[in-house]
N, C-alpha and C positions, 0 to 999 in steps of 0.2 A: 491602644485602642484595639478592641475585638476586631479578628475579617470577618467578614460579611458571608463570604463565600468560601466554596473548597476551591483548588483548581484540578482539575480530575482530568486524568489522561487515560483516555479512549483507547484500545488495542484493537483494531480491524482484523483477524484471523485467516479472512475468509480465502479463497484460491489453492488451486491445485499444481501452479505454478508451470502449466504447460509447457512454454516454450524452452524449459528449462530440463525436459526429460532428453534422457533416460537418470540423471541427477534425481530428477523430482520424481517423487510417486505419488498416487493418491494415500499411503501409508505413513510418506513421511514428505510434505509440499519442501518446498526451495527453503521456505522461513525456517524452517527446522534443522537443516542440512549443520551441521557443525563444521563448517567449513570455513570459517571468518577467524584464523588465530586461535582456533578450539572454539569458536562460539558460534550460535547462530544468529540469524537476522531477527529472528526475536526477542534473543537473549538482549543483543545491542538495542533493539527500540527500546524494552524497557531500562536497561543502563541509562541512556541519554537522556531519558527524562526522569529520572529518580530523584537528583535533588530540583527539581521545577514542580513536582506536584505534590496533592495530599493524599491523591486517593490514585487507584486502578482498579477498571474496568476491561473488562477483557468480553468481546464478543465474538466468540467462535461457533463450531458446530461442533454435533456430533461424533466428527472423525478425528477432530485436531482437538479438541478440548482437553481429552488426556496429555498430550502432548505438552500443552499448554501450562498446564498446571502443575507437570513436573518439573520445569525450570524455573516455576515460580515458585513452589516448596524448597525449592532446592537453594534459592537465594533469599528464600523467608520473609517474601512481600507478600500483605495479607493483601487480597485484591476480590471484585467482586466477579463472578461467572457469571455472563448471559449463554445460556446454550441453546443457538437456533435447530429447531429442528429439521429445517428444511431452510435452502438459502433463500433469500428475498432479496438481496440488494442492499446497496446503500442506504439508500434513502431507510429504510424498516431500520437495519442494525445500527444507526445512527440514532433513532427515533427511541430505539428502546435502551440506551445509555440515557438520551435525556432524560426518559422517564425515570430511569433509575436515580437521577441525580436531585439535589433538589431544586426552585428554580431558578434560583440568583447564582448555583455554581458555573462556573467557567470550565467549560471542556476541550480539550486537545485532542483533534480525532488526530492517528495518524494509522495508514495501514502495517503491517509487521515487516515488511520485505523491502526495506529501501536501505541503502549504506550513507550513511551522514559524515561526512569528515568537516574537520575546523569547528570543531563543539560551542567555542567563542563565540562565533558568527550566528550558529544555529540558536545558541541563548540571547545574542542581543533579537533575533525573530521574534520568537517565540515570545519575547517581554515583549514587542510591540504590539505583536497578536493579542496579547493580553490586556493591554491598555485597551483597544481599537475595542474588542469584545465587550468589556467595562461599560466601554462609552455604548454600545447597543448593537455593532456591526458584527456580522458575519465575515470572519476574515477565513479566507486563506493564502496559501504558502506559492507563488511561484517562483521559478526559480531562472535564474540570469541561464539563459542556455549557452553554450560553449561550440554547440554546432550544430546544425541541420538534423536534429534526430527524429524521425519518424514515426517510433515506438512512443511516444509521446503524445499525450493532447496538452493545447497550447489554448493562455490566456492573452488577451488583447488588452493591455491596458494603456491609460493615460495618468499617470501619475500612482498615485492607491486606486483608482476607479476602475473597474474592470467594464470593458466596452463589450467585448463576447467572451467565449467561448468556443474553442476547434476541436474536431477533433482529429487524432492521426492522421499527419497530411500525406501525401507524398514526398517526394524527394524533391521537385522542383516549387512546389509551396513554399516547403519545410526553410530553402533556401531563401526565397520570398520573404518569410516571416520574420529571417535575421537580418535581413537587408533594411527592413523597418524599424527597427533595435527598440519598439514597443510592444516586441510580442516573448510572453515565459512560457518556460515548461507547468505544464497544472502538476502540482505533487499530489494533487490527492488528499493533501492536508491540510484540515480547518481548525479553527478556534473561535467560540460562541457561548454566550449564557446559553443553561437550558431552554429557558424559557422563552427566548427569543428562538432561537431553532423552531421549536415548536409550534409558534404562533406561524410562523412563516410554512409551514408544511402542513399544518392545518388550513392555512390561506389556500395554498395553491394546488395540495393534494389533499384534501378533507378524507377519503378512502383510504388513503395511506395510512392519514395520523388515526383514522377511525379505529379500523381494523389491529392496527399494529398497539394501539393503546388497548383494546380488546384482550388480547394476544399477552400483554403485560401483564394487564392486571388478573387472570387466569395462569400467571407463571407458578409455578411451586422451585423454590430453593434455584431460582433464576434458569429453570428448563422451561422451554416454551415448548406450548401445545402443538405436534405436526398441523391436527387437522384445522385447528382454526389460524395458524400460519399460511397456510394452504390460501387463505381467502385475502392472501395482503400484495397486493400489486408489486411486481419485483424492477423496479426503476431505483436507476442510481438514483443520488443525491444531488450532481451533476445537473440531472434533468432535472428534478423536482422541484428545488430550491434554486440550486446556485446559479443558474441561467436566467432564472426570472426574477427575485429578492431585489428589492431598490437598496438594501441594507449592505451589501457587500460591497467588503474592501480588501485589495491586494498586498503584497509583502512582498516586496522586491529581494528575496533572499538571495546571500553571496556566498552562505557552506555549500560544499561540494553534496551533490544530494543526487543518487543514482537510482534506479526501483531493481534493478538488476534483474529485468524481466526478458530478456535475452542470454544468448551464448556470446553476442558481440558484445555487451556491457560484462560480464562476466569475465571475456577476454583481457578488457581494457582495465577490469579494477585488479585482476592476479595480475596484469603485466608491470603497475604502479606499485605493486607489494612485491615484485623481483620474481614472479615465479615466470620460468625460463622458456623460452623460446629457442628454435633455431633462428640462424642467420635468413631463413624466408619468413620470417614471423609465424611458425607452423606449430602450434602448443599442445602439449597430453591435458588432460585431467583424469583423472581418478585411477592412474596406475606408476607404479614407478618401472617398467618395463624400460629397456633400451624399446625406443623407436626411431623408424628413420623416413622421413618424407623426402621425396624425391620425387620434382618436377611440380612439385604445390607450394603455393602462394597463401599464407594467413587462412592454414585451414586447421580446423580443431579437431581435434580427435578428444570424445570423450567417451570412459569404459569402467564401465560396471559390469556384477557378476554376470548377469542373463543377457545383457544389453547394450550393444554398441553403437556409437554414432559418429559420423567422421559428415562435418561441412565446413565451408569456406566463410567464414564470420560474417561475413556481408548477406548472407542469406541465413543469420539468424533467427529472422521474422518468422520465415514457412515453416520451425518447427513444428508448431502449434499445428499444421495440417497433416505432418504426419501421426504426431499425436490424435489426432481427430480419428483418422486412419485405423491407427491402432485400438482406438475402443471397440472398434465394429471386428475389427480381421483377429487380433491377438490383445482383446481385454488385461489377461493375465500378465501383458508385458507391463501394465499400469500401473500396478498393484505394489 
């Protein structure tokens, strides 16, 4: 019997991966970094889902687009390009894959920056996401959390039913939240017919789906127009849809699944791959120099050509303010 549908896998692009400088740049974001075994976090998204789909879709910008498409020439996946012109959010670059798609297909959004280990586990999800989608439901992916993490927003559920939505708690929440052993990490990652997404965003954001369908069908060779981008509300997907849809269901997922949007998750996934430490838990990254810490406790030293950073893992969070710092005082350190 003929399928009915494709199942198309979504490639989210977007970020600059802040928390993650002097690593990251706005030249080359975290997802690009070839640092995973010689590969990057995008190279692996699309590996993990290569034999689960028919098509890709790939929605970046303007700065990462090239980028993009050189390690998808490079491993000879024909896939389609959306290239925003300007960023909008979730909700838009979600909006214009479904338009891209046609509406019975089934799409896997996933953003490019998360580390998936137990592949097994991730395919029996993903085939349930898949069914649940079928059946009409907005699914996404949470994930069984392992401890109090912060850097996170957290779903509430009761069975597949999602009761809310959190967002990054504090620390004594975050404890909270596992003491209830009904609350996941939000991955970020969904799976939906097109055409259900869309009804649903048209429902509750009619400006969004306006606009952004606008914006589509004035696309040439899948580049979107700056200026009539410009007029598309920038709201996650988060907000639009997933918090308010009567349609949504949860995935209690059991692969190991990190976004690696810190220097403290960063720490934790090179220490499970053997890369070395002293006896105070005190690590390099990016040089092979003899170094030597003394009188510090589980603090990172990380060194590139122009740019150094030396913090204590636990206060992975505040990169992102120095970063913030840096665009105003020394832009060029960005770059």
């Amino acid at each position: 019997m003929e399928k009915k549908h494709n199942i198309i896998h979504v490639i989210l692009t977007g970020g600059v991966g802040s928390r993650l400088w002097p690593l990251s740049r706005k030249s080359r974001p975290k997802q690009y970094l070839e640092i995973f075994d010689g590969k990057s976090l995008f190279e692996l998204t699309v590996d993990r889902n290569q034999d689960i789909v028919d098509k890709v879709i790939v929605v970046g910008n303007v700065d990462n687009c090239d980028l993009s498409r050189a390690i998808l020439e490079k491993k000879n996946i024909p896939y389609l390009d959306i290239v925003e012109a300007t960023p909008r959010n979730t909700a838009a670059a979600i909006a214009f894959a479904a338009f891209a798609a046609d509406p019975e297909d089934i799409l896997i959004v996933t953003p490019m920056d998360h580390i998936i280990e137990k592949k097994d586990l991730y395919d029996i999800a993903v085939a349930d996401a898949i069914q649940k989608a079928e059946e009409g439901n907005i699914v996404t992916f949470g994930i069984v959390p392992t401890k109090p993490e912060t850097g996170y927003g957290y779903i509430e559920a009761k069975g597949e039913n999602v009761l809310s939505f959190r967002e990054k708690p504090n620390l004594v929440t975050a404890k909270g939240f596992l003491a209830k052993k009904n609350f996941l990490w939000n991955s970020g990652m969904f799976c939906f017919r097109a055409e259900v997404l869309l009804e649903e965003l048209k429902d509750f954001q009619p400006k969004i789906y306006k606009k952004s369908k606008k914006v589509w069908d004035h696309c040439e060779n899948g580049r979107l127009d700056l200026e009539l981008s410009k007029e598309i509300p920038a709201i996650s997907i988060d907000y639009a849809v997933m918090e308010r849809s009567k349609k949504i269901k949860v995935i209690h997922s059991q692969f190991l699944w990190s976004d690696l949007g810190s220097f403290e998750s960063v720490y934790d996934y090179l220490l499970s791959k053997g890369h070395p430490v002293d006896e105070n838990g005190n690590m390099v990254i990016g040089v092979q120099n003899f170094t030597a810490f003394i009188g510090m406790k589980n603090t990172i030293l990380v060194a590139t050509e122009n740019a150094n950073l030396v913090l204590q893992k636990e206060y992975s969070q505040d990169v992102k303010d120095l970063y913030n710092e840096l665009e105003v005082e020394k832009p060029e350190l960005l770059e």
